[in-house]
LOKOL-126109 format. One record per residue: residue number from 1; residue in three letters; x, z, y of N, C-alpha, C in turn. Coordinates in pm, whole numbers, plus 50000, padded with zeros to 5 digits. Each point is the difference from the previous one (the first is absolute). Example, Ala and Ser with C-alpha at 12.3 -4.5 7.8 and 13.67 -1.06 7.14 Angstrom:
LOKOL-126109
LOLUM|1|ALA|51319|50780|49431|49911|50000|50119|50090|50000|50120
LOLUM|2|SER|49965|49928|50105|50082|50006|50119|49923|50073|50109
***
This chain:
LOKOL-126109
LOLUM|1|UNK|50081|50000|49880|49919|50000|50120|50085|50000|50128
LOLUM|2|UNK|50122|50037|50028|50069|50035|50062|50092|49853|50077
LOLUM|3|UNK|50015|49951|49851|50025|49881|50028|49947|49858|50067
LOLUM|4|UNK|49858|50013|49951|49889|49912|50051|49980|50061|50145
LOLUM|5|UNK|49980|50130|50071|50004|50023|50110|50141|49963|50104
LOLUM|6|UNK|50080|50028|49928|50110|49925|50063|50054|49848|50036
LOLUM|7|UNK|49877|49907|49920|50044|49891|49996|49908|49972|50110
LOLUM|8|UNK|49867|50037|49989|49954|50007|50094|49977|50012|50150
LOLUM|9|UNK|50067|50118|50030|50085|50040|50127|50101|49894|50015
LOLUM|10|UNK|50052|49946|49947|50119|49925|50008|49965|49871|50042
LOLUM|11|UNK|49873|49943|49930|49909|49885|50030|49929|49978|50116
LOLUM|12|UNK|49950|50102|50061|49901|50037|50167|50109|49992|50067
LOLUM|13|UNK|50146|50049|49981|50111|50004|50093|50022|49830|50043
LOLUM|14|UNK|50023|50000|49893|50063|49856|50027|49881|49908|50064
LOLUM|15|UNK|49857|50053|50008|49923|49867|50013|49996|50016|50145
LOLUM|16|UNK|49972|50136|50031|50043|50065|50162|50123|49949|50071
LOLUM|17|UNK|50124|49971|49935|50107|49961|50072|49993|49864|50035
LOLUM|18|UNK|49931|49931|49909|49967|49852|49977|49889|49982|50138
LOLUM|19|UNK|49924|50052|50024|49860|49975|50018|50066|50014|50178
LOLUM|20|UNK|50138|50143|50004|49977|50038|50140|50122|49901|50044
LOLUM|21|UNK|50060|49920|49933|50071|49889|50032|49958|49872|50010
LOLUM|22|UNK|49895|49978|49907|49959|49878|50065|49870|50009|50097
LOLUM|23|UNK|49987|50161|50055|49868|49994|50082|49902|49981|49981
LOLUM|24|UNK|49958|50043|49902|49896|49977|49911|49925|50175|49977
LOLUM|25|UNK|49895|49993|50061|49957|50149|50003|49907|50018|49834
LOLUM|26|UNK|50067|50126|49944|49918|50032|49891|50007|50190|49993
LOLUM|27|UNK|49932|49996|49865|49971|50165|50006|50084|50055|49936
LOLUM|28|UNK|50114|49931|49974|50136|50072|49973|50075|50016|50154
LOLUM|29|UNK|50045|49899|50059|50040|49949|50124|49920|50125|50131
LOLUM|30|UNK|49883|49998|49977|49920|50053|50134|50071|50175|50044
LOLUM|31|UNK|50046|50039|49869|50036|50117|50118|50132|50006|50060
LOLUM|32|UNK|50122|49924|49937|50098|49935|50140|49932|49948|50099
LOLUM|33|UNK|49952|49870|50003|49983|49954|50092|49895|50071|50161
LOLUM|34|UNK|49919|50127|49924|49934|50106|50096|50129|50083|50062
LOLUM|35|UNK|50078|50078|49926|50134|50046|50033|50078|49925|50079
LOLUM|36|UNK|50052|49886|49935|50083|49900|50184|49906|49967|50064
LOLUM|37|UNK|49864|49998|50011|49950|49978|50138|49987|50139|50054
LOLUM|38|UNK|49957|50056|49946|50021|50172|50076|50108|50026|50094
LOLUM|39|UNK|50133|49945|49919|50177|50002|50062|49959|49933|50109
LOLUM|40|UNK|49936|49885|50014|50011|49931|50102|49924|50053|50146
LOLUM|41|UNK|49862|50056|49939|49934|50047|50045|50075|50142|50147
LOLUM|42|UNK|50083|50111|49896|50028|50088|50028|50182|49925|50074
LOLUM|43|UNK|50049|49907|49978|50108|49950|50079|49951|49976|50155
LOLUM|44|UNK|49868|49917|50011|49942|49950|50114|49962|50122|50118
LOLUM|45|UNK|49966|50072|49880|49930|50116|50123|50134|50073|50042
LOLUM|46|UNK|50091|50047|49927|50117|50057|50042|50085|49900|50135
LOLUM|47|UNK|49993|49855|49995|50056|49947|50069|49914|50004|50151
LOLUM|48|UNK|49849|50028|49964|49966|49991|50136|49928|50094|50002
LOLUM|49|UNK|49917|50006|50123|49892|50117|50022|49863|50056|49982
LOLUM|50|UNK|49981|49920|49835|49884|50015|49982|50082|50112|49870
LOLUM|51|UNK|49882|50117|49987|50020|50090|49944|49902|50031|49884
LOLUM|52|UNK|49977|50016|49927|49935|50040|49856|50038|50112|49904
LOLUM|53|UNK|49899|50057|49917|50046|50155|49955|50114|50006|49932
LOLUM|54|UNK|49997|49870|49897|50122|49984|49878|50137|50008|50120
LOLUM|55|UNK|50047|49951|50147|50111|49957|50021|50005|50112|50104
LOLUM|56|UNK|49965|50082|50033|50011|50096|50078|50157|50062|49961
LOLUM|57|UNK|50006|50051|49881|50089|50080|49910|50146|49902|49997
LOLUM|58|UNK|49996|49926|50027|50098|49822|49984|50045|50052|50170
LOLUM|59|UNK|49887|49967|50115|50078|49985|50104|50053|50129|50010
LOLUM|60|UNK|49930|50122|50026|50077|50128|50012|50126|50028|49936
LOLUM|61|UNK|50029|49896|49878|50105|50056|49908|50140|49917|50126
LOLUM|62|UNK|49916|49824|50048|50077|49958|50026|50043|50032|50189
LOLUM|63|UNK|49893|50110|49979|50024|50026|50175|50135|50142|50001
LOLUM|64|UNK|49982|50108|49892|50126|50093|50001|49972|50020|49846
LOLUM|65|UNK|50112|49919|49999|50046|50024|49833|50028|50146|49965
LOLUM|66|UNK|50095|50069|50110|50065|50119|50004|49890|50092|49934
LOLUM|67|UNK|49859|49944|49993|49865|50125|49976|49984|49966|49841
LOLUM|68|UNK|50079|49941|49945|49967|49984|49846|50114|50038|49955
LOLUM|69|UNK|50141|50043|50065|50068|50053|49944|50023|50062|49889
LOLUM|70|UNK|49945|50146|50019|49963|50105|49933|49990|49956|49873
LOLUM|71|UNK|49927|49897|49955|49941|49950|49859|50067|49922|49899
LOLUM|72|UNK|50128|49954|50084|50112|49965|49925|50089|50052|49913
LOLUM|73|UNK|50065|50122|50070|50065|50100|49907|49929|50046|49897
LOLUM|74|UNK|49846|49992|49949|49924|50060|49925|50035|49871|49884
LOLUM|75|UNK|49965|49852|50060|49994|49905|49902|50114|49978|49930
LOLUM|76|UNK|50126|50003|50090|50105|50003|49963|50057|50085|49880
LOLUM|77|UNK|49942|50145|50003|50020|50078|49918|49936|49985|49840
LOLUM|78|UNK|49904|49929|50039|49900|49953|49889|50030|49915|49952
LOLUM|79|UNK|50095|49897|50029|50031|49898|49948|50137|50047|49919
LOLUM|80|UNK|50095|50051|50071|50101|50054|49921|50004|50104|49856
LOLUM|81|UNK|49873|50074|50011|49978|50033|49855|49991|49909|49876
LOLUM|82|UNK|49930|49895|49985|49990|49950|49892|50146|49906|50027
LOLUM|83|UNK|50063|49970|50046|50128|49925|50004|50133|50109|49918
LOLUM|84|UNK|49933|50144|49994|50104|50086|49932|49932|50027|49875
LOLUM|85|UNK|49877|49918|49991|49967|50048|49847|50017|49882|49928
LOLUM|86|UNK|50010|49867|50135|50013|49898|49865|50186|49986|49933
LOLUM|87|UNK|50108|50073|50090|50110|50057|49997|50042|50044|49873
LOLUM|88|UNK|49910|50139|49984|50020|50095|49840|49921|49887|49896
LOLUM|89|UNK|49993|49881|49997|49945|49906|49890|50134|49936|49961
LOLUM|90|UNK|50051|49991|49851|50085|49968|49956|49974|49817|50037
LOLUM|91|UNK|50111|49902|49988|50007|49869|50052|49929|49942|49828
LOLUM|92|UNK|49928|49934|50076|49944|49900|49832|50077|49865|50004
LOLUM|93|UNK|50106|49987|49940|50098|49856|49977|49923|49952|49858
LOLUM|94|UNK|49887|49946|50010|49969|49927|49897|50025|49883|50049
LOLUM|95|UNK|50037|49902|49890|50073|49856|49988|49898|49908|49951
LOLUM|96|UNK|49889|50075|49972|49880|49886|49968|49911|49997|50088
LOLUM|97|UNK|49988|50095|50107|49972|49961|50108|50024|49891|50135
LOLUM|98|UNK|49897|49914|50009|50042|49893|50087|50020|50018|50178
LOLUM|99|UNK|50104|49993|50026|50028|50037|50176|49954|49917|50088
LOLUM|100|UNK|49924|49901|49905|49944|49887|50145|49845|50033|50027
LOLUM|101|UNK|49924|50160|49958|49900|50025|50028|49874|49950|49920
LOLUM|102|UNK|50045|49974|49849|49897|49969|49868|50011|49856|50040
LOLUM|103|UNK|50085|49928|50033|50017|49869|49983|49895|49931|50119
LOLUM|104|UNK|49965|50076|50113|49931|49894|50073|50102|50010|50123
LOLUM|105|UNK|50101|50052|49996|50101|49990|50123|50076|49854|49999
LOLUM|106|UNK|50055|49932|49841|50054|49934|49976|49935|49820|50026
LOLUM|107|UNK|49899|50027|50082|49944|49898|50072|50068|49939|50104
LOLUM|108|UNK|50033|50086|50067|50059|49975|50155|50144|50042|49966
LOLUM|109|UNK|50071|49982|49905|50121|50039|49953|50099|49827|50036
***
């Protein structure tokens, strides 16, 4: 079952990548293409003076950064934990493992 769901997922991916490259709107495709128009959406208002609830938090960040400070040293700290746990994990040198990323790297090779 695991497998069939995976092929699956793997199948909507690709029809989405397909669909949002050749511009072709579908119901794999539709929730990128809501997301970059949003980006665009929330780029426009930041560039000018029309204001909306989502970009409020965007210009203030981009009016004194200095006020989000604070929240960095927290993330920072958070991020460095699991970088010391993936550390205490012994190195896996398996040789039947493929380094070009299950063989779909070796496309663009």
């Amino acid at each position: 079952p695991e497998d069939i769901i995976a092929r699956f997922l793997a199948g909507s991916q690709n029809v989405a990548s397909v669909s949002l490259a050749a511009g072709l709107p579908t119901a794999a495709s539709l929730p990128h293409s809501l997301v970059a128009t949003f980006k665009k959406i929330l780029a426009l208002s930041v560039a000018t003076d029309y204001t909306m609830k989502e970009a409020e938090m965007a210009k203030e960040y981009l009016a004194d950064p200095s006020k989000f400070a604070s929240a960095a040293p927290v993330a920072a700290a958070a991020a460095e934990k699991p970088a010391e746990k993936e550390e205490e994990k012994p190195a896996d040198d398996d040789s039947d493992s493929d380094s070009d990323g299950g063989g779909m790297m070796s496309m663009f090779d």
